[in-house]
PAGULUM-235279 format. One line per 5 residues: number of its first residue (from 1); their letters; for each residue x, z negated, y of N, C-alpha, C. Coordinates in steps of 0.1 Angstrom, whole numbers. Layout:
N
NUM) A) X/Z/Y/X/Z/Y/X/Z/Y | ... .
//
This chain:
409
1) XXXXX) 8/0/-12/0/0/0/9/0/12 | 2/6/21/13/9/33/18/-6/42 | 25/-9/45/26/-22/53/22/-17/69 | 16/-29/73/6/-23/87/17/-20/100 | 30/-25/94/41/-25/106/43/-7/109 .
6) XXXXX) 40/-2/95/46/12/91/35/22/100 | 23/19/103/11/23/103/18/39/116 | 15/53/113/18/60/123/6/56/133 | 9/58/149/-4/61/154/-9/71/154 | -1/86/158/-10/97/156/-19/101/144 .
11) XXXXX) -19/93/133/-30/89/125/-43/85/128 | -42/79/140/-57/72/153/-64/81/160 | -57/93/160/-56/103/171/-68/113/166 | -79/110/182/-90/122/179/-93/130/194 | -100/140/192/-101/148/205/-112/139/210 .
16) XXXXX) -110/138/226/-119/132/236/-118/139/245 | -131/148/249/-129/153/259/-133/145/274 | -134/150/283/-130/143/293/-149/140/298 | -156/149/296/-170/145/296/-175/142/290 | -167/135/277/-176/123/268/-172/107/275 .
21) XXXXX) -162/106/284/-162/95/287/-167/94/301 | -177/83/297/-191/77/310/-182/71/326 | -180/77/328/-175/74/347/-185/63/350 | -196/62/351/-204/53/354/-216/46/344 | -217/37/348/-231/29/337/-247/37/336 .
26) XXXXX) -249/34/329/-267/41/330/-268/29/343 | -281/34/344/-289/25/361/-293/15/348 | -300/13/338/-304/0/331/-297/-4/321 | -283/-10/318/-278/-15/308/-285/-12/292 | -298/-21/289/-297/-16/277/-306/-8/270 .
31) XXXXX) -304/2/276/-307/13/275/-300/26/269 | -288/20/265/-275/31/257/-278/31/245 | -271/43/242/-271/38/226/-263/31/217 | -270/29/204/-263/19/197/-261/25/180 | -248/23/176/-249/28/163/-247/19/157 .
36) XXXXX) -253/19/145/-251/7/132/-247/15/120 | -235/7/118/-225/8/103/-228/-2/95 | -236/-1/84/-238/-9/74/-236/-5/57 | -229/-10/54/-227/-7/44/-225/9/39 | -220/13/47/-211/26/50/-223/32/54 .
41) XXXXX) -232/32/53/-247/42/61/-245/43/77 | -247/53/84/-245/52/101/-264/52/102 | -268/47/114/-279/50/117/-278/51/132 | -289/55/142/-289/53/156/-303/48/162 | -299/39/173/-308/28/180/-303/27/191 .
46) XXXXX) -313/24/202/-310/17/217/-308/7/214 | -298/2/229/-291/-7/225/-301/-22/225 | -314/-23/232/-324/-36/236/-331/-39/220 | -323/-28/207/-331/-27/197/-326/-43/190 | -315/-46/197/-304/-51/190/-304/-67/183 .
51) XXXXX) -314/-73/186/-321/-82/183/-330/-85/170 | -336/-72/165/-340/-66/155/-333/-64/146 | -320/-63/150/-308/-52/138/-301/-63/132 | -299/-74/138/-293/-83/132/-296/-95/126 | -292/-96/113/-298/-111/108/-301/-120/113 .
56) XXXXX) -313/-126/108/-319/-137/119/-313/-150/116 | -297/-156/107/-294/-164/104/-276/-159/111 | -275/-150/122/-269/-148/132/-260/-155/140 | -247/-162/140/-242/-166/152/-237/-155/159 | -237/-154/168/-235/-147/178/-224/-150/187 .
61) XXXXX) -211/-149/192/-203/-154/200/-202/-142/210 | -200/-147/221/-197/-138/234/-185/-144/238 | -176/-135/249/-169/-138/255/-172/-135/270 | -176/-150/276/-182/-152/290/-163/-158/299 | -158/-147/302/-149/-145/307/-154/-138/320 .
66) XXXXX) -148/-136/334/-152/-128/343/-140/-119/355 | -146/-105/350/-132/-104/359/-127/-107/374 | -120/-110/381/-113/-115/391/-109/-97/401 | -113/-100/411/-109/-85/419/-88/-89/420 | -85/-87/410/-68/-85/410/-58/-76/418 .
71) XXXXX) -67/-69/420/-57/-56/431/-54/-58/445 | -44/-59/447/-45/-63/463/-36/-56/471 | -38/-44/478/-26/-38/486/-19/-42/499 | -10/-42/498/-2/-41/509/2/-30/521 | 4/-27/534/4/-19/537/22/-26/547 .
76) XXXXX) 31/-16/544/46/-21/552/47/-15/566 | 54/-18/570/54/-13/587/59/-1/584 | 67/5/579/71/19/574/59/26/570 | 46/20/566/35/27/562/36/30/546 | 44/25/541/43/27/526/35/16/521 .
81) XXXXX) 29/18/508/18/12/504/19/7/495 | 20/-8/492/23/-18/479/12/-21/475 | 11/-19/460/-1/-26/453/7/-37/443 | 2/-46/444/1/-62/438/-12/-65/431 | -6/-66/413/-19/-62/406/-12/-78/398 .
86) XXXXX) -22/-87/404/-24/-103/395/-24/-103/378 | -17/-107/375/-20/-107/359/-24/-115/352 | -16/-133/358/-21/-145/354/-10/-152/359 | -14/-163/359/-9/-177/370/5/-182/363 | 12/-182/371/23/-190/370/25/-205/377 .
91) XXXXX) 23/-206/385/23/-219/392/13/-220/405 | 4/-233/401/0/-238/391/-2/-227/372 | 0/-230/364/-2/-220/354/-12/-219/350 | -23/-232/346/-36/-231/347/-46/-221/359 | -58/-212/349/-61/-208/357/-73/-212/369 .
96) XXXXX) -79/-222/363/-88/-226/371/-80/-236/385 | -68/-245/380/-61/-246/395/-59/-238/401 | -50/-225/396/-50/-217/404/-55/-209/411 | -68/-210/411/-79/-202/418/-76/-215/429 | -81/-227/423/-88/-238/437/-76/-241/440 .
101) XXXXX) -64/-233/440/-50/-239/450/-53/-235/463 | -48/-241/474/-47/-239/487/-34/-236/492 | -31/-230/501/-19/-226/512/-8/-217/505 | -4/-220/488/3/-211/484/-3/-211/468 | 5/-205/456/6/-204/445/11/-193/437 .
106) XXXXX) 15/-192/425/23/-178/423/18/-171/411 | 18/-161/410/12/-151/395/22/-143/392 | 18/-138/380/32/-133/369/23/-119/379 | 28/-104/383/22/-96/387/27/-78/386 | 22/-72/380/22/-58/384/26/-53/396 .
111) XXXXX) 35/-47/401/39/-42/415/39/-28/413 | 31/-18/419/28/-3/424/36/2/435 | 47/9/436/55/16/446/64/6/447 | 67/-1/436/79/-13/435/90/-10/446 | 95/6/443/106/6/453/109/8/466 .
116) XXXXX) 101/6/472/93/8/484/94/-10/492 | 96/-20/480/97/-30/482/107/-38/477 | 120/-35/485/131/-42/479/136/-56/482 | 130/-59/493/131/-76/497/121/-79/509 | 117/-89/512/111/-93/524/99/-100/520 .
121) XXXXX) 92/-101/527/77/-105/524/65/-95/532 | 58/-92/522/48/-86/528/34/-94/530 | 29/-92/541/16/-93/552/6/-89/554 | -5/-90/554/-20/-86/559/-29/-96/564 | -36/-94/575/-43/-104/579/-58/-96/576 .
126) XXXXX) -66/-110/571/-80/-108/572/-87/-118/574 | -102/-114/574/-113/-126/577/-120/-134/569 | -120/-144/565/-127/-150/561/-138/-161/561 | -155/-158/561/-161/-165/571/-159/-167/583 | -153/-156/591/-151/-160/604/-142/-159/611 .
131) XXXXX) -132/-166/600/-121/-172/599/-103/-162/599 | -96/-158/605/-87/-150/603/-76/-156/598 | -72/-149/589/-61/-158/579/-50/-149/573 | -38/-152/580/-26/-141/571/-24/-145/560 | -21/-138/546/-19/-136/538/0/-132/530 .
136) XXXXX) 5/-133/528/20/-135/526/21/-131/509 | 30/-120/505/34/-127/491/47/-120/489 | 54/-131/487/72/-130/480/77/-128/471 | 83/-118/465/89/-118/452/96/-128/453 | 92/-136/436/98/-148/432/114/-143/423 .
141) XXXXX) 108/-136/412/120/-132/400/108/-121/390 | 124/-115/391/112/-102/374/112/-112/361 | 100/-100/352/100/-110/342/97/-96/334 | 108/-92/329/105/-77/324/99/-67/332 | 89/-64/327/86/-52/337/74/-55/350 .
146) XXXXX) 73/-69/349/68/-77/358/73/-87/369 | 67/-90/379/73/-101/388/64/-109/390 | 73/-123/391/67/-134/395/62/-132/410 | 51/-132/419/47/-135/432/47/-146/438 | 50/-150/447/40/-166/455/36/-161/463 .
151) XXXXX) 20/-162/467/14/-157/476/11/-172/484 | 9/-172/497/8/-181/507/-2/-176/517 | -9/-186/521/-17/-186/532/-18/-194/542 | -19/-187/559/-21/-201/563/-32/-203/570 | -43/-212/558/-57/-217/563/-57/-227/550 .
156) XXXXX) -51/-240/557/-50/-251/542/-67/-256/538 | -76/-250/544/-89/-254/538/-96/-239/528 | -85/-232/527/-90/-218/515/-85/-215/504 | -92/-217/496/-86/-213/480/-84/-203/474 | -74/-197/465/-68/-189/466/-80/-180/461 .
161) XXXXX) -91/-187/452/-103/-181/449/-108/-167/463 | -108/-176/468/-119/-172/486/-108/-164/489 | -93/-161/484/-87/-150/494/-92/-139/483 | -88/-137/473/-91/-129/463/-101/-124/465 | -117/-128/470/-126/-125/470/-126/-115/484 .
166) XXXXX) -119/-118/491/-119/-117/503/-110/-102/508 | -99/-99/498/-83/-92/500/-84/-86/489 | -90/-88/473/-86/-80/468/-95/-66/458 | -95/-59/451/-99/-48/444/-107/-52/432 | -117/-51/424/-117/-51/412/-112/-40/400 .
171) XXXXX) -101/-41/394/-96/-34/383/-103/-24/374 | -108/-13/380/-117/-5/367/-108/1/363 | -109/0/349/-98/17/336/-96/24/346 | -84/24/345/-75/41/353/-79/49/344 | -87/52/329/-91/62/326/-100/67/335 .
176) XXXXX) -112/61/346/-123/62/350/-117/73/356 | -106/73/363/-100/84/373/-110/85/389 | -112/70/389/-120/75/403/-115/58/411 | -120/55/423/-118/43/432/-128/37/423 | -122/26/428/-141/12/429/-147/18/436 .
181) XXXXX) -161/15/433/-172/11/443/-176/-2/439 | -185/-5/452/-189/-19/454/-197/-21/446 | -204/-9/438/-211/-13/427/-211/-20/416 | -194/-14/413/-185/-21/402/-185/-34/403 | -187/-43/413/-185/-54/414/-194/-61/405 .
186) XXXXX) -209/-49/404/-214/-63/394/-217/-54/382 | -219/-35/382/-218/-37/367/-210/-39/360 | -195/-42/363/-180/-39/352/-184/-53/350 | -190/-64/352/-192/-79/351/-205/-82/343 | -202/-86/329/-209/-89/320/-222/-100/328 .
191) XXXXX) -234/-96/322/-245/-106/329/-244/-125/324 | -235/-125/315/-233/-139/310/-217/-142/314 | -209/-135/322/-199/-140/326/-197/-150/337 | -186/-162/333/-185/-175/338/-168/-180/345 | -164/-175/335/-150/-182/337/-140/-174/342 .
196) XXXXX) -135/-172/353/-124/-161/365/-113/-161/355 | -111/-151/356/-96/-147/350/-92/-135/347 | -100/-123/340/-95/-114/335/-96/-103/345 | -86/-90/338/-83/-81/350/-92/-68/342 | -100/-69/332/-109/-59/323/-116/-69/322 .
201) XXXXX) -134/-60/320/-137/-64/315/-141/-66/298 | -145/-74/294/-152/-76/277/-160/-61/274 | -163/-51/273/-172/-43/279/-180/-40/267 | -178/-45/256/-190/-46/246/-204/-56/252 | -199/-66/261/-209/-73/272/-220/-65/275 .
206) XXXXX) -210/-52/282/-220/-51/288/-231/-44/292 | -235/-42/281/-253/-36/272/-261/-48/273 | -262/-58/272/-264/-69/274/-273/-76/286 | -289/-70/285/-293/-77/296/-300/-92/298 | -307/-97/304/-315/-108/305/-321/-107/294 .
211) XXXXX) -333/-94/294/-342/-95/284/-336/-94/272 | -323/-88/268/-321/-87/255/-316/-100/251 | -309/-109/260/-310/-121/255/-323/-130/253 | -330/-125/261/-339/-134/258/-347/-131/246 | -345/-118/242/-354/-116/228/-349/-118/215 .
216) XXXXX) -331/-119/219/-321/-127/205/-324/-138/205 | -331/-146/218/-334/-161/218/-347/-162/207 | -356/-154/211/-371/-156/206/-368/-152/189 | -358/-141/182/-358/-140/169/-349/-152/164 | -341/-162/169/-336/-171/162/-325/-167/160 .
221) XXXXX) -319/-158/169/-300/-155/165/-298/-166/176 | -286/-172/173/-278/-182/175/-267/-180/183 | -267/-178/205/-256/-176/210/-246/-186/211 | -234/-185/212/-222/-193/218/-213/-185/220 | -205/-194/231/-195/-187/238/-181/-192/235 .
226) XXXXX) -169/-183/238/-160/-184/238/-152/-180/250 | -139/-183/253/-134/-174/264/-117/-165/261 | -116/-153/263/-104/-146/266/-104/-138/278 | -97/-141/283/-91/-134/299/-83/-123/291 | -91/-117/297/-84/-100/292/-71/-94/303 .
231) XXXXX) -60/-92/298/-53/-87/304/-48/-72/304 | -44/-68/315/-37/-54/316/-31/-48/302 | -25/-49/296/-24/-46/285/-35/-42/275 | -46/-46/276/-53/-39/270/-54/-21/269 | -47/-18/284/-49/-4/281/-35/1/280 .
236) XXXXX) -28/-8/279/-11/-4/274/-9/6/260 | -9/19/262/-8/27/253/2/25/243 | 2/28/229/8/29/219/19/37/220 | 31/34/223/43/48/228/48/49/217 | 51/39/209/61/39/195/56/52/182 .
241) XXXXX) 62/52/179/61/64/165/48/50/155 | 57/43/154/49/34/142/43/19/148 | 31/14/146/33/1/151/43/-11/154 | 52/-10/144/65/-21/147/72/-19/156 | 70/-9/164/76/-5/176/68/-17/186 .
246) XXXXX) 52/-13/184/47/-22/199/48/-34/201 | 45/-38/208/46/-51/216/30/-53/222 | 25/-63/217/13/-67/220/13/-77/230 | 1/-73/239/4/-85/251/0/-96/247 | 2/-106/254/-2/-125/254/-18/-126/262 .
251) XXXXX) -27/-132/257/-39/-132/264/-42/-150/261 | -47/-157/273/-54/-166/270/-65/-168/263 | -65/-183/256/-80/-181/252/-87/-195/250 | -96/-196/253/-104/-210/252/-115/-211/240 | -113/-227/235/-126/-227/226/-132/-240/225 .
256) XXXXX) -148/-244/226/-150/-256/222/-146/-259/207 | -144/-272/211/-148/-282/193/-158/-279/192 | -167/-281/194/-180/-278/187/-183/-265/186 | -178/-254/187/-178/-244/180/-174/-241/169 | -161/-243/176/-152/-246/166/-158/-251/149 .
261) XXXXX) -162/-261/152/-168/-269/141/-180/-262/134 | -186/-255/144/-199/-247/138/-196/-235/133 | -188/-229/133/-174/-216/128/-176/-223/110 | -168/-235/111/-166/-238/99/-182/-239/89 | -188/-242/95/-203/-245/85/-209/-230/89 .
266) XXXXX) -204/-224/90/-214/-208/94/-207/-199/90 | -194/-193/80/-187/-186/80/-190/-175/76 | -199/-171/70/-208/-162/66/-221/-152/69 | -218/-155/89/-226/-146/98/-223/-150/111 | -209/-150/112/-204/-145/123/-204/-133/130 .
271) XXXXX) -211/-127/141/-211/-113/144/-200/-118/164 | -190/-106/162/-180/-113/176/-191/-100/187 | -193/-107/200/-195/-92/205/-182/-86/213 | -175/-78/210/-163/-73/217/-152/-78/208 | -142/-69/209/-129/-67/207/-120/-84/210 .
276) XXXXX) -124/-85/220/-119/-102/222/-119/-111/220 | -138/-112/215/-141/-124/211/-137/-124/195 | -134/-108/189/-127/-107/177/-116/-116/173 | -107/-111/185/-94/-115/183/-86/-129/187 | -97/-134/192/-101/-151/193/-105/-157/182 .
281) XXXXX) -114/-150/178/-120/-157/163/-112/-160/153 | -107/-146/155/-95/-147/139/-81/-152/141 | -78/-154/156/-64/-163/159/-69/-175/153 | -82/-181/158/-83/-196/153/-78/-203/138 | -79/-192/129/-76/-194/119/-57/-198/117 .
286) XXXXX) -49/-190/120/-39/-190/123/-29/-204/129 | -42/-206/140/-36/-216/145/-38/-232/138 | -51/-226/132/-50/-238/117/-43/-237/107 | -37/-227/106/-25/-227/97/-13/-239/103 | -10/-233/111/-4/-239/122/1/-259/121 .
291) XXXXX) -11/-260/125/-16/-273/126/-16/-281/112 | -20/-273/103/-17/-280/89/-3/-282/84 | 3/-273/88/25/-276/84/26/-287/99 | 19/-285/109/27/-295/120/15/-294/130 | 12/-309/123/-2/-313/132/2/-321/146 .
296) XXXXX) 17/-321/147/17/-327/163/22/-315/171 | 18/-302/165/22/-293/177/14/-297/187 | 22/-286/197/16/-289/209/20/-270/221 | 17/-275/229/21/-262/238/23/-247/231 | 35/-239/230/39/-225/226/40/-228/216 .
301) XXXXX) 38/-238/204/41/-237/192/22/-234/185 | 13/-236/196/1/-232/187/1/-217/192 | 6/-215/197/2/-197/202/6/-190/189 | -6/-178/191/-5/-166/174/8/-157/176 | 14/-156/171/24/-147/175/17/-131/170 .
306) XXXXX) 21/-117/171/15/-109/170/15/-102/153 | 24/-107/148/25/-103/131/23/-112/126 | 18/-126/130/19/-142/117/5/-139/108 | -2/-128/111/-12/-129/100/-3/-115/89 | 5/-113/89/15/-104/77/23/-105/73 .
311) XXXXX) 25/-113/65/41/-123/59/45/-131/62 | 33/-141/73/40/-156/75/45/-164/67 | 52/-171/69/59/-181/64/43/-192/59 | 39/-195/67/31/-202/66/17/-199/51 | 16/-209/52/9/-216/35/-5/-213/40 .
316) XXXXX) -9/-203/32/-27/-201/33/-35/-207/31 | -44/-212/38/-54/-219/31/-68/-219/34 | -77/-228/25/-93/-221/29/-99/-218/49 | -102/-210/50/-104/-209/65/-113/-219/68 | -122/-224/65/-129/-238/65/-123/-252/70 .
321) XXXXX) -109/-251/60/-101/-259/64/-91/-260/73 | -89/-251/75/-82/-246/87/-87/-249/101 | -98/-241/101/-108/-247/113/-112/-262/114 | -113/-269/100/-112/-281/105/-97/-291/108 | -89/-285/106/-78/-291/110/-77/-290/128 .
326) XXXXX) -81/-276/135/-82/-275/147/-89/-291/152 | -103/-290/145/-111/-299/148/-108/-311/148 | -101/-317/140/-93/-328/139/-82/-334/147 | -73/-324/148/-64/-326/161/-65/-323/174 | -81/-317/182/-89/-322/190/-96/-335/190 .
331) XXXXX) -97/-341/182/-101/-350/183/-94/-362/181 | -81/-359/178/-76/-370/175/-65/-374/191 | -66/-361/196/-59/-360/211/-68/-360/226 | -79/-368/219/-93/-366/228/-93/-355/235 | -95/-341/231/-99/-327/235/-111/-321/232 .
336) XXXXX) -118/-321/243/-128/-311/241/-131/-298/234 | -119/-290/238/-113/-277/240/-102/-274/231 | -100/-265/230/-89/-256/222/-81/-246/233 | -70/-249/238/-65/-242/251/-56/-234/247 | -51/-221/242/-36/-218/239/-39/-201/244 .
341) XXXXX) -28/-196/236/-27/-179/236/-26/-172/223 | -28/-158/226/-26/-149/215/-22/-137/218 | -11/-135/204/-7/-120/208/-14/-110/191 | -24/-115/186/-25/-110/171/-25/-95/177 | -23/-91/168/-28/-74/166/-33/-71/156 .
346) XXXXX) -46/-71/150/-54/-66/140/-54/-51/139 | -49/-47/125/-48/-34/123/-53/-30/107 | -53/-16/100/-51/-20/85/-47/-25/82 | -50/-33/72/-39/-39/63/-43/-58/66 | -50/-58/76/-54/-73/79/-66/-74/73 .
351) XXXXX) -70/-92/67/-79/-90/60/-85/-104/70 | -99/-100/71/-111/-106/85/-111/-120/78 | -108/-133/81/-111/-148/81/-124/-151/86 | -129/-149/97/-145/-154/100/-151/-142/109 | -149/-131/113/-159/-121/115/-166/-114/99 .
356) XXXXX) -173/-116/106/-184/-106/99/-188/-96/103 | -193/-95/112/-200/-84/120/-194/-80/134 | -194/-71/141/-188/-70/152/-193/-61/160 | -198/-62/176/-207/-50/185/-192/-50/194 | -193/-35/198/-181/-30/200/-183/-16/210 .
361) XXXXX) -176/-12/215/-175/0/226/-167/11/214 | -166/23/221/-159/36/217/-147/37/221 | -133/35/213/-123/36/223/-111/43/222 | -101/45/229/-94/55/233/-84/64/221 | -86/75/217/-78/74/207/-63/70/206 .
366) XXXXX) -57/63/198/-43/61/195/-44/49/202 | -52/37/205/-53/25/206/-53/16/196 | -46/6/203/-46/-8/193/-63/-12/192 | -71/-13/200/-82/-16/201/-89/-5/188 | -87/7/181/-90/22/171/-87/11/162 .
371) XXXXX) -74/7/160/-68/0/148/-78/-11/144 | -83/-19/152/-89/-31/150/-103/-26/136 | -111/-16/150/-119/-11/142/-122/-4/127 | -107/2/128/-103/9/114/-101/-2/104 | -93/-15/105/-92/-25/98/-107/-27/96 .
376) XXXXX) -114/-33/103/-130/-38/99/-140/-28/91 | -135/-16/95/-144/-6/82/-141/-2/70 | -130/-4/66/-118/-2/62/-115/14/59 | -113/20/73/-104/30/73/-116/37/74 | -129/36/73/-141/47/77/-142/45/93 .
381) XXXXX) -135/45/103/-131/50/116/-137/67/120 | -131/71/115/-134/89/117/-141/88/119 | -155/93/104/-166/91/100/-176/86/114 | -174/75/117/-180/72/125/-183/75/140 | -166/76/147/-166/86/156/-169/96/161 .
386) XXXXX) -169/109/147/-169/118/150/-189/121/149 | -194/109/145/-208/107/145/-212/109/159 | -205/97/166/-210/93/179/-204/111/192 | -193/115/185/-193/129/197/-204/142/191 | -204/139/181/-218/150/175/-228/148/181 .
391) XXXXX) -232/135/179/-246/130/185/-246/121/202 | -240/126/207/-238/126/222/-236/113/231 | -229/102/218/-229/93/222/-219/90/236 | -218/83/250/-209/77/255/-198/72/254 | -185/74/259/-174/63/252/-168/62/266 .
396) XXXXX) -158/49/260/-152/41/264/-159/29/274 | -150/23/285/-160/9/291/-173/13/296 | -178/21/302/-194/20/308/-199/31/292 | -193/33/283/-204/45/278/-207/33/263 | -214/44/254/-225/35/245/-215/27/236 .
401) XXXXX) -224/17/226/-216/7/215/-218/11/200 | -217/3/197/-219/3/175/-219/-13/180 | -231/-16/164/-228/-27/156/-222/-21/144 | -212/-30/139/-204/-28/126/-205/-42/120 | -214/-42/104/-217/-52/96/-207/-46/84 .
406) XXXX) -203/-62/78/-197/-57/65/-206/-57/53 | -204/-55/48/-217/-50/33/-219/-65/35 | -213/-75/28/-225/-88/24/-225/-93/34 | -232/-90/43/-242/-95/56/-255/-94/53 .
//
């Protein structure tokens, strides 16, 4: 059997032409279409059907993450034009401090026309409430192909939230090939999003309206949330010949205990909605690995590294148990929460710990995100694809979804 390290990507590789991918949202979310993979059968449904489609003994996890307008340009007295693209917080490193910091704080960041900016500090003044407030940010130190920023302000009653809101862009796919609009501000933002951080959004979300929650409420599926701040990387293309080549990025991710714990007594109808809340679900396991060789970790030693689910060192054991080991060393360190990172990469050759089911977008060929999906069908990918450009489905972030069930669901 092939080892997943070995995997080619031009193996992922399908034609997309450029008017199958949706530039903009339908005017009513769920109203796309929806494909269901079940037990190798394809069928087709709107997406408000989706309440109907799935077992009424259903947990349901979302990821209520929200994206943050991360883009922020600069304009130099030379008139050249710096873009400063936020990635995630360095100091404070927490993200929710880092929003309610005041006067300064620093993020790991993306810089656009880098060389354009070889020292100094760049400037912009704007308004807020009223209020006029310069804006400042300094290269700290690179960090590969990134730099650390400290951005500063001087209005010690504004948080770094309210400048952001105030100075910067919201992040749509450079596939879209177009600007923001102000519209983006609220379709690219899932209707159940909560928690500031990500620079994408979850976009399996975002079919997902009021009423269709409320009619997964009325059949008895079972929601909970989780969180991953999706980062830029997500659209970091596959350059290598073979997977062992890539380098998967680091994403935060949050989880209650009490999910947590309901994971373990429910393992057998978990449906993730999106790619993230996937790859959250199935780190958890991992990190119960973790925790069972060395239950006083702490900090970088619980993060998934991107290959530990393919030849870890680490001793397998029931995923049940694993998850309760999380559970146990939250509670034995009075924790609510489950705070760390993940770099998994789910591809062939991985075998699913607690998904079962999974609602999902159409995505780009020769992506790690193709791979995921290919792993969960096992290798019926095509098939399915080439369903959705026959039959006129949407792809990528604003265009249509799939539920994907595994046979014993």
């Amino acid at each position: 059997m092939q080892k997943t390290q070995d995997i080619k990507i031009e193996d992922f590789d399908y034609p997309l032409p450029d008017e199958r991918i949706a530039k903009y949202p339908l005017e009513r979310r769920d109203t796309s279409k929806l494909l269901v993979y079940r037990s190798g059968e394809i069928a087709e449904h709107r997406f408000s059907d989706i309440s109907q489609l799935l077992p009424a003994r259903t947990l349901l996890v979302f990821n209520n993450t929200r994206v943050i307008q991360a883009r922020i340009h600069f304009r130099k007295e030379t008139g050249a034009l710096i873009e400063v693209f936020c990635l995630e917080p360095c100091r404070p490193h927490d993200y929710a401090l880092s929003f309610q910091a005041v006067e300064h704080c620093s993020w790991l960041c993306m810089i656009g026309n880098l060389k354009k900016w070889k020292e100094g500090a760049l400037s912009r003044t704007l308004t807020v409430n009223g209020r006029q407030v310069t804006l400042k940010a300094e290269r700290v130190a690179a960090c590969g192909t990134s730099h650390e920023v400290r951005f500063s302000w001087d209005d010690a009653g504004m948080s770094f939230a309210s400048v952001l809101d105030a100075v910067g862009e919201l992040p749509i796919p450079p596939y879209l090939n177009r600007e923001t609009e102000e519209r983006d501000k609220e379709t690219y933002q899932t209707v159940y999003s909560k928690v500031e951080g990500s620079v994408a959004a979850p976009t399996a979300g975002l079919h997902f309206t009021p009423e269709v929650l409320a009619a997964l409420d009325a059949n008895g599926i079972r929601r909970r949330e989780l969180t991953l701040h999706v980062g830029a990387g997500t659209f970091k293309p596959v350059k290598s010949e073979t997977m062992e080549g890539h380098t998967m990025h680091t994403e935060f991710i949050s989880v209650e205990k009490q999910l947590i714990a309901e994971l373990a007594e429910n393992l057998d109808c978990v449906v993730a909605v999106g790619t993230t809340s996937v790859r959250t679900l199935e780190s958890l396991y991992y990190v119960g690995l973790i925790l069972s060789e060395n239950p006083e970790a702490t900090g970088r030693q619980l993060e998934v590294e991107q290959w530990m689910p393919y030849g870890s060192t680490l001793r397998e054991i029931p995923v049940k148990e694993a998850l309760l080991q999380i559970v146990a060393y939250l509670e034995k360190n009075g924790m609510s929460r489950l705070v760390t990172a993940t770099r998994i990469i789910i591809a062939p050759g991985y075998r699913f710990k607690i998904v079962r089911g999974m609602v999902t977008n159409f995505h780009q060929p020769k992506s790690t995100l193709l791979l995921l999906v290919s792993a969960f069908v096992d290798g019926d990918w095509r098939r399915i694809y080439d369903y959705a450009l026959s039959h006129g489905f949407r792809f990528l972030s604003y265009g249509d979804s799939s539920l994907l069930l595994k046979e014993m669901f």
